[in-house]
KOLBAFI-93687 format. One record per residue (C-alpha): x, y, z; residue in one letter; residue number from 1. Coordinates in steps of 0.5 Angstrom, whole numbers. Layout:
SITE,X,Y,Z,a,NUM .
...
This chain:
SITE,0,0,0,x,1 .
SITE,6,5,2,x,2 .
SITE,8,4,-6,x,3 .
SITE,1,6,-9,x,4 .
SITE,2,12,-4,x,5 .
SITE,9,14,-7,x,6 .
SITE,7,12,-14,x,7 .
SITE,1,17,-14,x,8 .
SITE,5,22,-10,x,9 .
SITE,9,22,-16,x,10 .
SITE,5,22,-21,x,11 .
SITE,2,30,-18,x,12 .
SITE,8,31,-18,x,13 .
SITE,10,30,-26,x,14 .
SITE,3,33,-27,x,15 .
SITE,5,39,-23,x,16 .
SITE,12,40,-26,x,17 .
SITE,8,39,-34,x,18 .
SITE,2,44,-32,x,19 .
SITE,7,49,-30,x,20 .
SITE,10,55,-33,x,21 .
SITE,16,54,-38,x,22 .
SITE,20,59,-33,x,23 .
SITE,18,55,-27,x,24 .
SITE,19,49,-29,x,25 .
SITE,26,44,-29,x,26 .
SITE,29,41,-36,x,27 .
SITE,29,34,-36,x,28 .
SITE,36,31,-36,x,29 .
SITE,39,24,-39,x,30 .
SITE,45,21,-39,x,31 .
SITE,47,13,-41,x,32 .
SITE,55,11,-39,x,33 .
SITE,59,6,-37,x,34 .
SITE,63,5,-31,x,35 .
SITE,69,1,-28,x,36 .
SITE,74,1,-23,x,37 .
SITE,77,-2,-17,x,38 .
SITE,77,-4,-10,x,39 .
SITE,83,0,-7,x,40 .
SITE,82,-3,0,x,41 .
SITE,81,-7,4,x,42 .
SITE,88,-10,-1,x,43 .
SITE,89,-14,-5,x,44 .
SITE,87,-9,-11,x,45 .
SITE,82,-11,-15,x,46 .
SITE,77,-10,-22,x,47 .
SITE,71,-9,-20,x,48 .
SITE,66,-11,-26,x,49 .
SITE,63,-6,-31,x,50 .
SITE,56,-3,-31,x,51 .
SITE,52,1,-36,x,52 .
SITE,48,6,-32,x,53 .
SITE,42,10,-35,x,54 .
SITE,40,17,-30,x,55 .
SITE,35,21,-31,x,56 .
SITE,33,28,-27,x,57 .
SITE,32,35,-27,x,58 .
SITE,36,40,-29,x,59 .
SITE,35,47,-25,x,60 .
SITE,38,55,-28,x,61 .
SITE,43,50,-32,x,62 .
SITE,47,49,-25,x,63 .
SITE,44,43,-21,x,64 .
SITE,42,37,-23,x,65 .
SITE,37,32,-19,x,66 .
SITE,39,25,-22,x,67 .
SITE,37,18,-21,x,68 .
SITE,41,13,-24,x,69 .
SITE,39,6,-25,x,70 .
SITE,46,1,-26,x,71 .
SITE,46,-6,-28,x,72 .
SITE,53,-8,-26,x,73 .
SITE,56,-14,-32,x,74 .
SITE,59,-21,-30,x,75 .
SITE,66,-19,-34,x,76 .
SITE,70,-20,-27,x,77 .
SITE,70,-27,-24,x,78 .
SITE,66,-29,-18,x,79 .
SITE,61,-23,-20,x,80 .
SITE,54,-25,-22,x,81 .
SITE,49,-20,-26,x,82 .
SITE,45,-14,-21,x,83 .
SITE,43,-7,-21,x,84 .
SITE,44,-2,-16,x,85 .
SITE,40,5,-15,x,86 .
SITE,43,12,-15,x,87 .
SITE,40,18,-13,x,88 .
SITE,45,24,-15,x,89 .
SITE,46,31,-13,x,90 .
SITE,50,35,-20,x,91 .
SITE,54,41,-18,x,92 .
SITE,55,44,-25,x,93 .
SITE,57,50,-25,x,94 .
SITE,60,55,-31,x,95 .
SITE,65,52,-35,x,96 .
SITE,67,44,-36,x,97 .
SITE,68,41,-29,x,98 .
SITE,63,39,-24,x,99 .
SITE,62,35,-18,x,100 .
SITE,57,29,-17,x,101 .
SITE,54,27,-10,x,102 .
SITE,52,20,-10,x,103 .
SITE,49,16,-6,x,104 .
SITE,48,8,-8,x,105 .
SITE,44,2,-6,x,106 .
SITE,47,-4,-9,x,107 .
SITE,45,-12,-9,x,108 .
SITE,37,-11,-11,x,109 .
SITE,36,-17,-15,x,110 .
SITE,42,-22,-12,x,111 .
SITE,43,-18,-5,x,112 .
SITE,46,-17,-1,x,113 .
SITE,44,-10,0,x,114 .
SITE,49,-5,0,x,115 .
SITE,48,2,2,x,116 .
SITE,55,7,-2,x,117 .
SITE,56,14,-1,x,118 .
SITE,61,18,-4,x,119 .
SITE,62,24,-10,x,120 .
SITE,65,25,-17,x,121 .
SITE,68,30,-21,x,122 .
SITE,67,30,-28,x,123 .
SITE,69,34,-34,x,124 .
SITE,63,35,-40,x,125 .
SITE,63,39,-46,x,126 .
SITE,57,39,-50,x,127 .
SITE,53,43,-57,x,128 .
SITE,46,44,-57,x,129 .
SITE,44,40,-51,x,130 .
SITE,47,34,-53,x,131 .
SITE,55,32,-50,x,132 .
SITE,59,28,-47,x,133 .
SITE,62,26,-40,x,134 .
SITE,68,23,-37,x,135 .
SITE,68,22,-29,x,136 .
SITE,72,20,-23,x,137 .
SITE,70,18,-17,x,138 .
SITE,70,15,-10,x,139 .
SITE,64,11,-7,x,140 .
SITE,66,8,0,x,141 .
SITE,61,2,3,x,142 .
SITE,60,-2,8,x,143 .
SITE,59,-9,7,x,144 .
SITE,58,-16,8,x,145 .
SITE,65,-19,9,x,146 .
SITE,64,-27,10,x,147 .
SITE,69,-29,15,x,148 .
SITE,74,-36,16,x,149 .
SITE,70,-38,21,x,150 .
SITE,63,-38,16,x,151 .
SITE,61,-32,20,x,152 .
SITE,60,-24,16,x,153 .
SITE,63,-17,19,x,154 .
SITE,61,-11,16,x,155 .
SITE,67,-8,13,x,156 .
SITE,69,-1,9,x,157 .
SITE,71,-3,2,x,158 .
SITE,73,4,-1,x,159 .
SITE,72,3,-9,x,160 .
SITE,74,8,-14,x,161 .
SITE,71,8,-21,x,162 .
SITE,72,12,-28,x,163 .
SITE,66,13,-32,x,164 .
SITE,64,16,-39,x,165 .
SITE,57,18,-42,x,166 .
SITE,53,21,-46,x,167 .
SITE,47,25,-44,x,168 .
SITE,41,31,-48,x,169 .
SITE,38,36,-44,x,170 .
């Protein structure tokens, strides 16, 4: 029941945001990329798989964005299985090339465990016409859960850093 109540939220909400005047009212944004990196710590380094992400949002006075991001993570890594992770994200973008990227991340939707992430990025765009392109670097440390020896798990802190580059229209 708690779903439908959002569910319809949101729809008042779009509605409220098609009715509006066009001064009033937020661009829409999307964006499609790829992404990889590698777990820094705890050691040994290592690759993590690759994911496609495709966001959308609004963007406001052509300086800050709202994004929510949808990432299927690949199986190119081995021991690594299919799953998709949700990214609610904050984009400072001032004039210029360079932005900062906040994000916070929800991992392990279809194959869990659920992981939660939070970390940012800085990225460079550059674009014509509302069309463009992007590459970004970032830092997303997490808590998870790390199976032990004994067969019992520990929450620990795995910092992961990850390149992405992207395409997006507004």
């Amino acid at each position: 029941m708690k779903n439908v109540g959002q569910g319809l939220l949101l729809v008042v909400a779009l509605g409220a945001l098609a009715g509006a005047p066009r001064a009033a009212r937020a661009d829409v944004v999307l964006e499609l990329s790829l992404g990889s990196g590698a777990k820094i710590d705890p050691k040994p380094e290592e690759r993590i798989a690759t994911n496609i992400m495709l966001a959308g949002g609004f963007s406001f006075a052509s300086m800050l964005r709202l994004e929510l991001g949808l990432v299927g993570n690949l199986t190119d890594v081995q021991n690594t299985k299919f799953d998709l992770s949700l990214r609610p994200m904050l984009v400072l973008a001032p004039p210029g090339p360079f932005y900062l990227r906040g994000i916070f991340a929800v991992s392990g939707l279809v194959n869990g465990p659920t992981n939660i992430a939070y970390g940012g990025a800085l990225g460079l765009s550059f674009g014509l016409f509302g069309l463009g392109m992007f590459l970004e670097a970032g830092y997303l440390p997490a808590d998870v859960n790390v199976e032990q020896t004994d067969g019992t798990t520990k929450k620990q802190r795995v910092k992961l850093v990850e390149g992405r580059l992207g395409a997006y229209w507004d």
